[in-house]
C-alpha positions in Angstrom: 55.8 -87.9 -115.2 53.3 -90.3 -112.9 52.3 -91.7 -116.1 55.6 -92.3 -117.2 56.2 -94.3 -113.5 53.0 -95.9 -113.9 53.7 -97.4 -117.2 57.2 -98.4 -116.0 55.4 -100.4 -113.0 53.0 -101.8 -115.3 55.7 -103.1 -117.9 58.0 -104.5 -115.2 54.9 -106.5 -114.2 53.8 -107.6 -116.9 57.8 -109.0 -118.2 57.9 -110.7 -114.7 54.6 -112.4 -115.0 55.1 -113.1 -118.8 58.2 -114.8 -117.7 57.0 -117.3 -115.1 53.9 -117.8 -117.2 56.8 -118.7 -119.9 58.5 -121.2 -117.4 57.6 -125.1 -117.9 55.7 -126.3 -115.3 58.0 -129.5 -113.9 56.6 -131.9 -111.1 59.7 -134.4 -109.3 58.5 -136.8 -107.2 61.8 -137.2 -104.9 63.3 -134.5 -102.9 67.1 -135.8 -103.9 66.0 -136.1 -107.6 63.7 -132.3 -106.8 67.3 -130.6 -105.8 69.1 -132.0 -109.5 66.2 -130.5 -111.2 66.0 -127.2 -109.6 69.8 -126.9 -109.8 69.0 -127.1 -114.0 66.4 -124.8 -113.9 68.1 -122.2 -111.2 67.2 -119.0 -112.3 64.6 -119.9 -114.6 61.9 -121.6 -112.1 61.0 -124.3 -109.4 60.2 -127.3 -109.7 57.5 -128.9 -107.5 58.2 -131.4 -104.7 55.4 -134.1 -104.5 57.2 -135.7 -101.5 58.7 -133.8 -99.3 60.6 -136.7 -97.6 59.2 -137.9 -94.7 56.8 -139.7 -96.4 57.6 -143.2 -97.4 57.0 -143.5 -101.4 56.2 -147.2 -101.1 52.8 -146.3 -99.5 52.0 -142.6 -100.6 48.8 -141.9 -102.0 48.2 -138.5 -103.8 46.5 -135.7 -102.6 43.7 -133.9 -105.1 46.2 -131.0 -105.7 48.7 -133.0 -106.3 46.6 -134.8 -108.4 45.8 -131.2 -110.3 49.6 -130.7 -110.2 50.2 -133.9 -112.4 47.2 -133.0 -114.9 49.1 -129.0 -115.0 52.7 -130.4 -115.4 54.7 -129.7 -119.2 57.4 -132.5 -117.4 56.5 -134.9 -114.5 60.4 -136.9 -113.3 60.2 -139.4 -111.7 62.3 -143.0 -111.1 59.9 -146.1 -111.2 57.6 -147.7 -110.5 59.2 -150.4 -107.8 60.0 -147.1 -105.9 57.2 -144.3 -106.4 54.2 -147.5 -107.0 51.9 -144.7 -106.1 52.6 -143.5 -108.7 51.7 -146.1 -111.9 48.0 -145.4 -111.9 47.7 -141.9 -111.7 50.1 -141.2 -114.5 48.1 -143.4 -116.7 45.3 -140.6 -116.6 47.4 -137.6 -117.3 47.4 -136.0 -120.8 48.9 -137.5 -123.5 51.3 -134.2 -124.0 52.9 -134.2 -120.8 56.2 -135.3 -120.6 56.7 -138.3 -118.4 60.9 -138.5 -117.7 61.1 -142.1 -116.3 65.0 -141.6 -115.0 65.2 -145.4 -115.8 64.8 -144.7 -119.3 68.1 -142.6 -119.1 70.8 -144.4 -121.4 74.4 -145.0 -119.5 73.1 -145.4 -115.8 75.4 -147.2 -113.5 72.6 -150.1 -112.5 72.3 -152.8 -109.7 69.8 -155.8 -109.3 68.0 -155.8 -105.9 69.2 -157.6 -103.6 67.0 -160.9 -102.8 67.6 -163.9 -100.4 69.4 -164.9 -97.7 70.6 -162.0 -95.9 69.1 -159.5 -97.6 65.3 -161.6 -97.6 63.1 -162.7 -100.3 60.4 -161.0 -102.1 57.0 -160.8 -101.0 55.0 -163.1 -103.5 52.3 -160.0 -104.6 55.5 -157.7 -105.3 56.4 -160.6 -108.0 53.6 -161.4 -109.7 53.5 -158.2 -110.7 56.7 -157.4 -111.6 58.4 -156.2 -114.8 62.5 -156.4 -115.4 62.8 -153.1 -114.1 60.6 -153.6 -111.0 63.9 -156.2 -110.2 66.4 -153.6 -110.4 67.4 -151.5 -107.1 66.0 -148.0 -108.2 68.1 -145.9 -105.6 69.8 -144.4 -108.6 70.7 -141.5 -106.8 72.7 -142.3 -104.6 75.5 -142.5 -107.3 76.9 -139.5 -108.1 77.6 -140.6 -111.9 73.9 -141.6 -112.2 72.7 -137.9 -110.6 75.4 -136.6 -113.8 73.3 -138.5 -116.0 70.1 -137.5 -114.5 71.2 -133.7 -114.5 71.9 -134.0 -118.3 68.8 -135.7 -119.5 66.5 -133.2 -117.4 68.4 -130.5 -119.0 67.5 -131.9 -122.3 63.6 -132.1 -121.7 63.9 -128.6 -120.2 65.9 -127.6 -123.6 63.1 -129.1 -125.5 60.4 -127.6 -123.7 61.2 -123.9 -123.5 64.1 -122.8 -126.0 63.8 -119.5 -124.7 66.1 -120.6 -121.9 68.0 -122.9 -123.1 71.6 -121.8 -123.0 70.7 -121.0 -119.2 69.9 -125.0 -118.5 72.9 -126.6 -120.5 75.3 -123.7 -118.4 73.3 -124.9 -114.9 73.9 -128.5 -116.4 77.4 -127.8 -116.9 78.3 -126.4 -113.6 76.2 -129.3 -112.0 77.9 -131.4 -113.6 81.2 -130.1 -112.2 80.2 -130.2 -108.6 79.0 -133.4 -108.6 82.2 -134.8 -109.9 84.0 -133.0 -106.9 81.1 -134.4 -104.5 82.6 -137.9 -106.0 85.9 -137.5 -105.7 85.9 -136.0 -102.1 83.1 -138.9 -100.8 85.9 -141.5 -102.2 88.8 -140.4 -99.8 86.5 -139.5 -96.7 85.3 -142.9 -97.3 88.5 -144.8 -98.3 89.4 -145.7 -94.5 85.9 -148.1 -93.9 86.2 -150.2 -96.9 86.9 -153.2 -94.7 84.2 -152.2 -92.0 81.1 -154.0 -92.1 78.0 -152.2 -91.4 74.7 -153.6 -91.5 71.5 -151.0 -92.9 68.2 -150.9 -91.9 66.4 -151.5 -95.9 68.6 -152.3 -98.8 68.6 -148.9 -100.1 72.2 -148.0 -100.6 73.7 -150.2 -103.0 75.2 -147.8 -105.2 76.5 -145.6 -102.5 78.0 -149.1 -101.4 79.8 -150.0 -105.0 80.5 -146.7 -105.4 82.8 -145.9 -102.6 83.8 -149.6 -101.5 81.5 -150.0 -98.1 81.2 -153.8 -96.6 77.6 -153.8 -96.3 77.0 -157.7 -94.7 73.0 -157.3 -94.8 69.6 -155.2 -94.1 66.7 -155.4 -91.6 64.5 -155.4 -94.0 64.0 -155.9 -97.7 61.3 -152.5 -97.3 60.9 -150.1 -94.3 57.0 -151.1 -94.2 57.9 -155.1 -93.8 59.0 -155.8 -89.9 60.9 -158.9 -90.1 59.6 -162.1 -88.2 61.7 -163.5 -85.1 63.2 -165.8 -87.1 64.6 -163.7 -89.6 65.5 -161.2 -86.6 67.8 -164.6 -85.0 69.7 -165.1 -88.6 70.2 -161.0 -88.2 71.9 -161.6 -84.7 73.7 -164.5 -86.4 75.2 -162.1 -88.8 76.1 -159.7 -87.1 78.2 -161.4 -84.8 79.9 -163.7 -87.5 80.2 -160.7 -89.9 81.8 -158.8 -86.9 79.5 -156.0 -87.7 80.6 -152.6 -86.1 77.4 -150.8 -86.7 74.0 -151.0 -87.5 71.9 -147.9 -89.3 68.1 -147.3 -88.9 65.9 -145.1 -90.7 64.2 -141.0 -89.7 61.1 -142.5 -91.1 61.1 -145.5 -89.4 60.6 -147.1 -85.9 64.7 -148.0 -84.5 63.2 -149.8 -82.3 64.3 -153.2 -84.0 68.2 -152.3 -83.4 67.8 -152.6 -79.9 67.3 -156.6 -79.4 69.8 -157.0 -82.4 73.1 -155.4 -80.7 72.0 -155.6 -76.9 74.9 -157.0 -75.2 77.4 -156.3 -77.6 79.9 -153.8 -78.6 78.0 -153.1 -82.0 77.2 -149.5 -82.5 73.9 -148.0 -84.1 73.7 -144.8 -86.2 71.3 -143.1 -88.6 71.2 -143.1 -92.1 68.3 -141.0 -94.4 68.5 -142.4 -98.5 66.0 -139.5 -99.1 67.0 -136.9 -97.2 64.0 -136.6 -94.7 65.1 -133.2 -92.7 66.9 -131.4 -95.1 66.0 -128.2 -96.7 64.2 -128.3 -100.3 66.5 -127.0 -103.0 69.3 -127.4 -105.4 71.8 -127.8 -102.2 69.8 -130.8 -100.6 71.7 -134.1 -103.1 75.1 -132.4 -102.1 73.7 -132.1 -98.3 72.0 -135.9 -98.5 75.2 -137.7 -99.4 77.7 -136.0 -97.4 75.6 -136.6 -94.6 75.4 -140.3 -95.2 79.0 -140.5 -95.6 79.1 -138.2 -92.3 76.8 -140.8 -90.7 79.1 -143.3 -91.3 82.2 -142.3 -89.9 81.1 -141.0 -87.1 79.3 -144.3 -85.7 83.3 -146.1 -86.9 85.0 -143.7 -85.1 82.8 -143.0 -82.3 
C-alpha cells in the first residue's frame, strides 16, 4: 500500500515537471506586451518580464541573467529597436534557433509616423544617422487595442509552432483575448467620446495611437524622449502653446521628474495629471494591458472633470 502512495507521488511529480520542462521558454521585453503573451499561454506557462516597468527602455542595459535568459529563450517578443535600443546588440549574439518575434514584423498593424518638429521637437542628429524606416515609425503599438489583437494572434501562432502539444489551449486563450479586447475598445470609445474637443498636452509623444484611436486633441509633448529635458527656449514655445491651444491639462510621467509642469501652467487655470504608457505600478500578468489602458483613459477624465 506505501508503495502504491509512493509511486503515485513519484508519477505526479514527474508529469508536473515533464510538463513545465515541455513548456517553451518565452522572454517579452514590455510589461503591456508581457500581459498579451501570458494571457496566450495561461495555463500552459509564464512568460518572462525583462522590464518590469519602471525602468525606461531607451537606456536599459541588461543584466547577466537576463543576458542568460535571452541565450535560454525558444521565443524572445519584442517591438523594436527605436523603443527597446538595448536591445539590438544583444540579440545579434543569441542562437540562431531562437525565435526573435519583432511585433513590427506583424502584417495588418494600425501604424503612425513619429511625430517630429515644431511642437512635438526635432530629432536628435545621432538618433538619425542611424536610423532605419522603421526606427521613424512611433512604436507604441500597444496602446491600440486592434494592434494588441494582432499581437495576441501572431504570438499565438509562434507558440502553436513551438509546442503542438498545446496548441488548441493557445488559439482558445487567443480567442477569448481576442474578445476582451474588442470590449476594452468599445467601452474606452464612449468613456472617451466626451474629451474629443479637449486639448491636452503629454509629457513624451508616446500615445499617438491611443490618440487616433479614441479621438483625443493632443496639441503637443514636453519632450520628443523622457531622457531629453527640453531647453528654455523650447520650454517658452511650450507656454506659447498652451495658452493659444487653450490646453486644459498637462500629463507627466511615474518614471520621470514633473517637475517641468510646474513653470509651464504656474499662473493659469491649466490642470496637470499623470499618465503611465507602460504601466509602471501595476501588477505583472495577463490583467495588467486591460488595467494600463483603462487607467489612462481614467487619468484623463479625471484631470477634465476635476
Amino acid at each position: 500500500m506505501r508503495l502504491r502512495i509512493l509511486l503515485g507521488i513519484f508519477c505526479s511529480f514527474y508529469s508536473a515537471w515533464s510538463m513545465a520542462a515541455d513548456v517553451p521558454q518565452v522572454v517579452v521585453t514590455l510589461k503591456p506586451i508581457h500581459a498579451l503573451v501570458s494571457g496566450v499561454m495561461q495555463g500552459v506557462g509564464e512568460p518572462s518580464l525583462l522590464l518590469s516597468g519602471g525602468e525606461s527602455p531607451h537606456t536599459y542595459s541588461l543584466k547577466p541573467s537576463q543576458m542568460k535568459q535571452l541565450q535560454q529563450a525558444q521565443l524572445i517578443v519584442w517591438v523594436g529597436s527605436a523603443i527597446e535600443s538595448f536591445l539590438v546588440k544583444p540579440l545579434q549574439t543569441v542562437p540562431k534557433e531562437v525565435r526573435q518575434l519583432s511585433l513590427l514584423e506583424v502584417q495588418g498593424l494600425h501604424l503612425h509616423k513619429a511625430r517630429r518638429g515644431g511642437i512635438w521637437e526635432e530629432e536628435h542628429e545621432h538618433h538619425a544617422d542611424a536610423a532605419t524606416d522603421k526606427d521613424h515609425l512611433d512604436q507604441h503599438i500597444w496602446l491600440d487595442p486592434r494592434n494588441a489583437q494582432l499581437i495576441v494572434q501572431a504570438v499565438s501562432e509562434q507558440l502553436q509552432q513551438l509546442d503542438p502539444a498545446h496548441s488548441n489551449r493557445y488559439a482558445e486563450n487567443a480567442s477569448r483575448l481576442n474578445a476582451r479586447l474588442d470590449a476594452l475598445d468599445k467601452s474606452l470609445m464612449q468613456q472617451l467620446k466626451p474629451f474629443r474637443t479637449v486639448a491636452l498636452m503629454v509629457f513624451h509623444d508616446a500615445y499617438q495611437y491611443f490618440e487616433e484611436r479614441y479621438g483625443l486633441n493632443v496639441v503637443g509633448a514636453i519632450s520628443i524622449s523622457p531622457e531629453n529635458r527640453p531647453s528654455a527656449k523650447r520650454l517658452h514655445q511650450l507656454r506659447e502653446r498652451i495658452q493659444s491651444a487653450q490646453v486644459r491639462c498637462v500629463f507627466s510621467e511615474p518614471q520621470f521628474e514633473p517637475s517641468l509642469i510646474t513653470p509651464l501652467i504656474e499662473n493659469t487655470q491649466v490642470k496637470r495629471g499623470v499618465l503611465d504608457p507602460n504601466g509602471m505600478d501595476l501588477a505583472v500578468g495577463s490583467e495588467a494591458y486591460f488595467s494600463l489602458l483603462m487607467n489612462l483613459a481614467k487619468a484623463v477624465r479625471t484631470c477634465v472633470e476635476n
